[in-house]
BATI-256609 format. One line per field, with one value per residue (C-alpha): residue in three letters; x, y, z. Coordinates in nm, 4 decimals, decimal comma. Each point is the difference from the previous one (the first is absolute). Layout:
REM residues N
res <- ALA:...
c1 <- X:...
c2 <- Y:...
c3 <- Z:...
This chain:
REM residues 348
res <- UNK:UNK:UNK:UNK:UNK:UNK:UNK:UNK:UNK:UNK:UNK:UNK:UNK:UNK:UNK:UNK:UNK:UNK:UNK:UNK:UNK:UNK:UNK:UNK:UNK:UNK:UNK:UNK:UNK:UNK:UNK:UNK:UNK:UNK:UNK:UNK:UNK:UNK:UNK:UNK:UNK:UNK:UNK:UNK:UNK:UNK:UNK:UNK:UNK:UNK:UNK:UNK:UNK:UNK:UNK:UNK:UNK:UNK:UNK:UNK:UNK:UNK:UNK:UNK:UNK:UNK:UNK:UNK:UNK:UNK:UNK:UNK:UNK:UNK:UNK:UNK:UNK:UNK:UNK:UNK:UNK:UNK:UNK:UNK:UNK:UNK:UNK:UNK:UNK:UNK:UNK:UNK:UNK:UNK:UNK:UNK:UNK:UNK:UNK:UNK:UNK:UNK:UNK:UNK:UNK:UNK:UNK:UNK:UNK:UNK:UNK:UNK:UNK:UNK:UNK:UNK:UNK:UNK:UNK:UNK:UNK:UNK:UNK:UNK:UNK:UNK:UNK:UNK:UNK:UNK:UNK:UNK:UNK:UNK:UNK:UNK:UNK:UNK:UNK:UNK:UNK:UNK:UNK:UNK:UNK:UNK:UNK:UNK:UNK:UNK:UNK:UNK:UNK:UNK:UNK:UNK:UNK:UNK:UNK:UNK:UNK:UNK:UNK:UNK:UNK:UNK:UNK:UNK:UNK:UNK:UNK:UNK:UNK:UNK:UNK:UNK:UNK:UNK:UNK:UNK:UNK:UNK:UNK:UNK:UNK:UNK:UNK:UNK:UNK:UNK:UNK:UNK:UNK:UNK:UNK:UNK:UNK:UNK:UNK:UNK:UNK:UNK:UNK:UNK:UNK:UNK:UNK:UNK:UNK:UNK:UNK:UNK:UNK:UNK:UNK:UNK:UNK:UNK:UNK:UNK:UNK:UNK:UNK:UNK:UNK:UNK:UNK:UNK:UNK:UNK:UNK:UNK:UNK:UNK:UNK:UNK:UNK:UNK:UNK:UNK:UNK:UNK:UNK:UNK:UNK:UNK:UNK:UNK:UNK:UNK:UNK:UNK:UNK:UNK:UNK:UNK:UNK:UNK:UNK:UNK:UNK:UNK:UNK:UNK:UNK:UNK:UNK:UNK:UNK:UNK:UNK:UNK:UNK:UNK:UNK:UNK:UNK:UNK:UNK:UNK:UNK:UNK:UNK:UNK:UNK:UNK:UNK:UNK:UNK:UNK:UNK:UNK:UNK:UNK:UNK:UNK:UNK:UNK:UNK:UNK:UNK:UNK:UNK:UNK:UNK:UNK:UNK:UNK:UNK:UNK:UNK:UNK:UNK:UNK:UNK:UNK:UNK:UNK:UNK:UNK:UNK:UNK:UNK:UNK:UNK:UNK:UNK:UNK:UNK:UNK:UNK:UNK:UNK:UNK:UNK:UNK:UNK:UNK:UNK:UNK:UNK:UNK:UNK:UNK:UNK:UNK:UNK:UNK
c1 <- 2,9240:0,0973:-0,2563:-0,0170:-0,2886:-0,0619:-0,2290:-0,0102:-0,1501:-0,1402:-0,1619:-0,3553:-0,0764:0,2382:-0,0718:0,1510:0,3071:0,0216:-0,0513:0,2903:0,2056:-0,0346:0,2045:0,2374:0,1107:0,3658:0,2343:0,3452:0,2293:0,3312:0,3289:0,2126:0,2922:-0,0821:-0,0025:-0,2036:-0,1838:-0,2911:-0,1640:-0,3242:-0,2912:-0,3534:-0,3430:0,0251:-0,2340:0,0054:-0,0205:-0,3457:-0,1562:-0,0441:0,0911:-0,3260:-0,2319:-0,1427:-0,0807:-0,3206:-0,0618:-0,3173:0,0546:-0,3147:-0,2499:0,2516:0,2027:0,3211:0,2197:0,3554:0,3020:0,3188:0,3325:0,3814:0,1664:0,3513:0,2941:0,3586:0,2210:0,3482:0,2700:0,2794:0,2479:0,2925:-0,1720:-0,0535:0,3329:0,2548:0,3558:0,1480:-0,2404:-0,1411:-0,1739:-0,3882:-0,0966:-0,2793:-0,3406:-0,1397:0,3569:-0,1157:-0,3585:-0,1978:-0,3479:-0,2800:-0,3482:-0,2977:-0,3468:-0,2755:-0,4044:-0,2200:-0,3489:-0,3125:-0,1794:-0,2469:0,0869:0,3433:0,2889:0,2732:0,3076:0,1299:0,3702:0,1459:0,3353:0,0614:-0,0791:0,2978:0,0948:-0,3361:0,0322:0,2719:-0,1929:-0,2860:0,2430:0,1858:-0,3341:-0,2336:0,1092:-0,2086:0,0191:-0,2325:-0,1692:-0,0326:0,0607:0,0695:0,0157:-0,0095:-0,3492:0,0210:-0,1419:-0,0553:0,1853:0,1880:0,2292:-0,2861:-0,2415:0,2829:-0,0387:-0,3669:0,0284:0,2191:-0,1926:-0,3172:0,1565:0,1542:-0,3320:-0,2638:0,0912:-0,3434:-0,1759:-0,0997:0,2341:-0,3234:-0,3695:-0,1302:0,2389:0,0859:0,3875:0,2913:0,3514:0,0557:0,3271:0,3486:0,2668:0,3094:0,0565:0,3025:0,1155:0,2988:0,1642:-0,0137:0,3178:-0,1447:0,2673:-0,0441:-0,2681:-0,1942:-0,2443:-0,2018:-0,1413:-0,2238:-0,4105:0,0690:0,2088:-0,2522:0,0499:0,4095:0,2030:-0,1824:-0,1097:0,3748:0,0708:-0,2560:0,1329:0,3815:-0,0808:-0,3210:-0,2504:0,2288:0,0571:-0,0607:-0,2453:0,0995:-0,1929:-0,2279:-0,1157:-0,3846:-0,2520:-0,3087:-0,3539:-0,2632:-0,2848:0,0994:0,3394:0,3341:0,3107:0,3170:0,1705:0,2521:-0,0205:0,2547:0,0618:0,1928:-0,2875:0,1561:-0,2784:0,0783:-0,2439:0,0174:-0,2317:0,0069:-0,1073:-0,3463:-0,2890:-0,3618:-0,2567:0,0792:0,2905:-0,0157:-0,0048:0,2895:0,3825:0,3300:0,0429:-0,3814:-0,0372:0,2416:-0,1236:-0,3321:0,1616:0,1887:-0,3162:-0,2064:0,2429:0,0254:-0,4029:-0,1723:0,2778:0,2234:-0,3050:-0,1645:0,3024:-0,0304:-0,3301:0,0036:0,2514:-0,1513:-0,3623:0,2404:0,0900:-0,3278:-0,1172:0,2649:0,1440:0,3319:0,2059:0,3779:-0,0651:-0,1815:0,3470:0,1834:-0,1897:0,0620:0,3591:0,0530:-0,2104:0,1465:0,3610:-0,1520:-0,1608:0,3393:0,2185:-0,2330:-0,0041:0,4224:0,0272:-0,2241:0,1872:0,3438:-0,0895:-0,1302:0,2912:0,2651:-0,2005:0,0240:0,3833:0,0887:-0,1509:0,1157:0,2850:-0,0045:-0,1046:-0,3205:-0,1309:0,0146:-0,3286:-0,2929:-0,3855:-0,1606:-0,2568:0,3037:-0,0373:-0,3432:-0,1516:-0,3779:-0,0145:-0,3104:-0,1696:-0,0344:-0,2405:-0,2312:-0,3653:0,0663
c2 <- 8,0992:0,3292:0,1506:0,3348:0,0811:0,2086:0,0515:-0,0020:0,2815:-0,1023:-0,2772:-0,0736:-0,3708:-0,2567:-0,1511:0,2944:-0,0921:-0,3240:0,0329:0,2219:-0,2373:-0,2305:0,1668:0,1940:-0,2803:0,0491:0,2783:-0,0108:0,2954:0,0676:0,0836:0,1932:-0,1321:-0,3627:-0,1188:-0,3171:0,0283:0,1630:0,0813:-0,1913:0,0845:-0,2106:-0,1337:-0,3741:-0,2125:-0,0827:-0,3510:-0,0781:0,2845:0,0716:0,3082:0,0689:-0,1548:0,1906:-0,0602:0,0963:0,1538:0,0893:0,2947:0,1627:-0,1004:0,1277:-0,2315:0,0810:-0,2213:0,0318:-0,1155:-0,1162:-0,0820:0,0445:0,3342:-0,0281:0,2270:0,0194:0,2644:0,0615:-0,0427:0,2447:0,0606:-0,1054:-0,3929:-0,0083:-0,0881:-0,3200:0,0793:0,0971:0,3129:-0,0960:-0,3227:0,0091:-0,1911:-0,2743:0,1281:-0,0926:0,1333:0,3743:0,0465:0,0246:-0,1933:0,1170:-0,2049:0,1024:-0,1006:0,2246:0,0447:0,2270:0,0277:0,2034:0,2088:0,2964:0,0053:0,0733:-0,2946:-0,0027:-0,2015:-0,1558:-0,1090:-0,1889:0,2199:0,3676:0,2747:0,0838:-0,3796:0,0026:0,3660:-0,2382:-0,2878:0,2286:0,1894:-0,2658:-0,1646:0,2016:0,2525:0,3103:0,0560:-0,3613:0,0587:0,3298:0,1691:-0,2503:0,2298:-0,1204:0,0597:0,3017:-0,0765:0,3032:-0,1802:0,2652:0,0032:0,2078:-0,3578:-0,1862:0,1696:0,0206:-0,3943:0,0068:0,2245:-0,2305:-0,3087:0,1842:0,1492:-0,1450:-0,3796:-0,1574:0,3471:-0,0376:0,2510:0,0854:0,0899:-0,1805:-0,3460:-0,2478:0,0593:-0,0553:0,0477:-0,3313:-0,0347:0,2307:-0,2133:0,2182:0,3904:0,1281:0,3754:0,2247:0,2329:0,3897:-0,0328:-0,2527:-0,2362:-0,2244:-0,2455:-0,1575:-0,3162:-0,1717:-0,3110:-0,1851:-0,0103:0,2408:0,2572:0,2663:0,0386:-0,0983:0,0537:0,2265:0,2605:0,0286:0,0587:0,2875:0,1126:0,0472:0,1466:0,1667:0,1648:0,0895:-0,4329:-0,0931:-0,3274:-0,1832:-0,3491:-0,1516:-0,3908:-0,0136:-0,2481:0,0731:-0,1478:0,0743:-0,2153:-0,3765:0,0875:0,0411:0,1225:0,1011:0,2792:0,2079:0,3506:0,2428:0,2675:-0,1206:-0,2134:-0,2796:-0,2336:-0,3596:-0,2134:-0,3775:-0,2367:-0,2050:0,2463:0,0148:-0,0163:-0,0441:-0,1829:0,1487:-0,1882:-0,2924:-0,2770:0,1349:-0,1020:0,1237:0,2495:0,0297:0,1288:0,2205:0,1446:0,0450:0,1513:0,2808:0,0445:0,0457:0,2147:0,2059:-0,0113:0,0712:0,0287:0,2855:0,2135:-0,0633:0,1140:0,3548:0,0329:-0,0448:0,2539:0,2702:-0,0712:0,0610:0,2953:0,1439:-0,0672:0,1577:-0,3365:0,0854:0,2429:0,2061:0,0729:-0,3156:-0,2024:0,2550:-0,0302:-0,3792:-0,0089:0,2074:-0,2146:-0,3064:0,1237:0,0923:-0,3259:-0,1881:0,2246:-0,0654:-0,3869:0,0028:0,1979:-0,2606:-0,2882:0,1023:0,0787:-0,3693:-0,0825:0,1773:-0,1423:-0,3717:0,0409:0,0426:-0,3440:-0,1600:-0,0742:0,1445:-0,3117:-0,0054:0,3430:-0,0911:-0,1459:0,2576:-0,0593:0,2247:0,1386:0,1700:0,2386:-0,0434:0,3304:0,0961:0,3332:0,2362:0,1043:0,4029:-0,0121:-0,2329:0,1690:0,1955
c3 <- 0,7636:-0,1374:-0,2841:-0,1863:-0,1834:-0,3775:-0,2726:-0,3066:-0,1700:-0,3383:0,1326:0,0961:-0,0259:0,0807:-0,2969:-0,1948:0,2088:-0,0986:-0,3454:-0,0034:0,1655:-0,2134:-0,2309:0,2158:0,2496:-0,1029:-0,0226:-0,1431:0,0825:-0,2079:0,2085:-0,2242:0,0767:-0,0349:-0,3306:0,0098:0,3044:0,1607:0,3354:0,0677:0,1538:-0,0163:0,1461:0,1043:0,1582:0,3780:0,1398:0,0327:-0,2211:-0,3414:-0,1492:-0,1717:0,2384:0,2212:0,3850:0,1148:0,3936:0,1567:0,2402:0,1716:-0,3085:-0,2748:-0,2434:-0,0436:-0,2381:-0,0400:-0,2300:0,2210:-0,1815:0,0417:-0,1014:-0,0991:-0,1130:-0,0516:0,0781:-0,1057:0,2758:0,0084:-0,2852:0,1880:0,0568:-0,3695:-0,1230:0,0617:0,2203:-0,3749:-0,0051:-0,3667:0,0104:0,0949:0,2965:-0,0591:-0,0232:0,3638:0,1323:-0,1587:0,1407:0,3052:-0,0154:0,2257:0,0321:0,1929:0,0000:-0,0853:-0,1055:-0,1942:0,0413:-0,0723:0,2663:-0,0377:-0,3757:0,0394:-0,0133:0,2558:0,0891:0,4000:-0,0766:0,2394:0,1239:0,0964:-0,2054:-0,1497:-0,1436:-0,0954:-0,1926:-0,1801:-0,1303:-0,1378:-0,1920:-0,1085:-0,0954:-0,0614:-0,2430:-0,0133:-0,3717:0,0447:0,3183:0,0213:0,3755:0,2922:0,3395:0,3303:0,2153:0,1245:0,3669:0,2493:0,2468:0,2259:0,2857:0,2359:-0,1510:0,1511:0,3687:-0,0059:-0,0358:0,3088:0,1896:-0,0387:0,0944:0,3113:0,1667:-0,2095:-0,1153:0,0862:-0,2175:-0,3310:-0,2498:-0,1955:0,1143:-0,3106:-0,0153:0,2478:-0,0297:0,2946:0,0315:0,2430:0,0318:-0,0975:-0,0899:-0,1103:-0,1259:-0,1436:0,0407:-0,1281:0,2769:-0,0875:-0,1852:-0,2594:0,0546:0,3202:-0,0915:0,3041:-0,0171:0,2790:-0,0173:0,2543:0,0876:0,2411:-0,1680:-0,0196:0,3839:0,0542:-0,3164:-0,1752:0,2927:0,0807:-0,3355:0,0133:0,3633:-0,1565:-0,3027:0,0831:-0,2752:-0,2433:-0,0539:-0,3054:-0,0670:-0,2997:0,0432:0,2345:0,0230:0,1253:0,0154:-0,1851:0,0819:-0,2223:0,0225:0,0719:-0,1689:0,1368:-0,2039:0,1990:-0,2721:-0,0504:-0,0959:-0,1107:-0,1415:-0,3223:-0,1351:0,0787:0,1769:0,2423:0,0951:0,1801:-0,1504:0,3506:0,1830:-0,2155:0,2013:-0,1974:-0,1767:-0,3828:-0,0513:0,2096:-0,2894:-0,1680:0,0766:-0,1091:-0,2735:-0,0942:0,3647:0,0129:-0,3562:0,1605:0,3151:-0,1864:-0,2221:0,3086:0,1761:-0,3097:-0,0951:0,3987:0,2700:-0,1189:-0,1444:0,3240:0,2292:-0,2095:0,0299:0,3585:0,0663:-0,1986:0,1795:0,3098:-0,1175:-0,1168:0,2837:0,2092:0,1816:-0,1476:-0,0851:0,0189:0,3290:0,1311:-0,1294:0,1624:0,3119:-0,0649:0,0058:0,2796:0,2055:-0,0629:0,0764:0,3335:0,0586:-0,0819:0,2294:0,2652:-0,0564:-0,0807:0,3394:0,2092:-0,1949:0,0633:0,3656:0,0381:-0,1254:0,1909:0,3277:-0,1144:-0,0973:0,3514:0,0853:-0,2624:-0,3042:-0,3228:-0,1475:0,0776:-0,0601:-0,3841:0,0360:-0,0610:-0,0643:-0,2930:0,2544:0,1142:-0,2892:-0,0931:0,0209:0,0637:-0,1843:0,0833:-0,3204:0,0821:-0,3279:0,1689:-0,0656:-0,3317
């Protein structure tokens, strides 16, 4: 599931929120050009919840209750789908919009109220503007989290030499498995993504070895434990989050099913996991485990590794293809890529 994540500024309590709500649940928006009609855009409730009862979550002692409802706008298509084949007649109502529907929450924590819709950023940018109007609400702004490209590396660095290491002197955090990154070539046009539980060692150390430092990280896909929780969860650079409530792992969330545990999920990656991956990489800076030159250091290694492991691959190969047909060659094992890489900051 896809979630972005903003507060809201003049708010403290959720209760504040929902007493505004109340009131505010519905906005109408005139289109000039329509005579009769208007643009929509409203709270409604979701199946199973109610939109001023809150859920309640316990997460490491602290209670953290939550509204969830439906968020829904309409926008107006383009001017040239408004009109019947004679060019003056109005189309039907439903024939002139587009409607968009997401889920989303609000809920308190550390005296400030903040919102986990469920799409990308910039649908989500949508809806609250739609929705919630600032001469009501006041400022909405996305959470600014000091998530980085240089965050995104560390967190490939660690899982490289260090997986079975603990990010953080002072929490029991691991980056257990690397499921996908994404990257943009130095000319910011060719997008590449890997996928697969080994890609930190295949598809994403070629992508390094062709492109080398200058590569730019947009997104990586890591597996976070923390404790006797596991989240697998993307992070980007947009502020655009993913997250798969299947591959949870843990004992918070264990008697909850559908929706309410993938509320909690997003409220837990949001409340512990992404504060703790920032954390973690500035105590590894501080104390010197990382920095420009330690990711340089790290790149260039690993396109040395790979060449080394393509060469002996495509030697192995060359050898079998003259005792056998093509057809069978197709069939490789991981470990023929899987790559042991010395940690040269072993000690520091």
């Amino acid at each position: 599931m896809n979630f972005s994540i903003f507060e809201f500024h003049s708010y403290t309590s959720l209760e504040e929120f929902r007493e505004t709500l109340r009131n505010n649940s519905r906005v109408p928006r005139t289109v000039r050009e329509w005579d009769n009609d208007t643009l929509l855009s409203e709270v409604k409730a979701a199946d199973g919840f109610h939109i001023y009862e809150h859920e309640t979550l316990q997460i490491e002692g602290q209670t953290i209750q939550y509204l969830f409802f439906d968020v829904y706008t309409e926008r107006k298509k383009n001017p040239d789908q408004w009109y019947e084949p004679d060019g003056v007649t109005l189309k039907e109502r439903e024939d002139r919009i587009n409607p968009y529907i997401s889920n989303m929450l609000t809920f308190q924590y550390e005296d400030k109220v903040y919102a986990i819709v469920f799409s990308g950023i910039n649908r989500a940018k949508s809806f609250l503007r739609d929705i919630f109007i600032s001469e009501v609400w006041g400022n909405v702004d996305p959470v600014p989290f000091r998530i980085s490209e240089d965050l995104l590396y560390w967190i490939f660095k660690r899982y490289i030499d260090t997986t079975r290491e603990s990010l953080s002197q002072n929490h029991q955090v691991f980056v257990t498995a690397l499921e996908s990154y994404m990257g943009k070539t130095r000319d910011n046009v060719n997008a590449m993504r890997g996928e697969g539980s080994r890609i930190s060692t295949i598809l994403g150390t070629l992508a390094f070895l062709f492109n080398n430092e200058n590569e730019n990280l947009k997104a990586i896909r890591p597996a976070i434990q923390y404790g006797n929780e596991k989240v697998l969860i993307e992070l980007g650079l947009t502020g655009t989050f993913k997250t798969w409530s299947k591959s949870y792992r843990g004992q918070l969330f264990r008697t909850l099913n559908g929706q309410r545990k993938e509320n909690a999920i997003a409220i837990f990656i949001f409340a512990k996991i992404i504060p703790l991956l920032i954390e973690c990489y500035e105590e590894n800076i501080h104390h010197n485990r990382w920095s420009p030159q330690l990711k340089i250091d790290f790149i260039k290694r690993l396109g040395t590794m790979i060449r080394e492991e393509v060469d002996s691959v495509l030697e192995r190969l060359e050898q079998e293809n003259t005792h056998q047909d093509n057809d069978d060659i197709d069939i490789l094992d991981e470990e023929d890529f899987d790559l042991e890489i010395d940690d040269e900051e072993e000690g520091i």
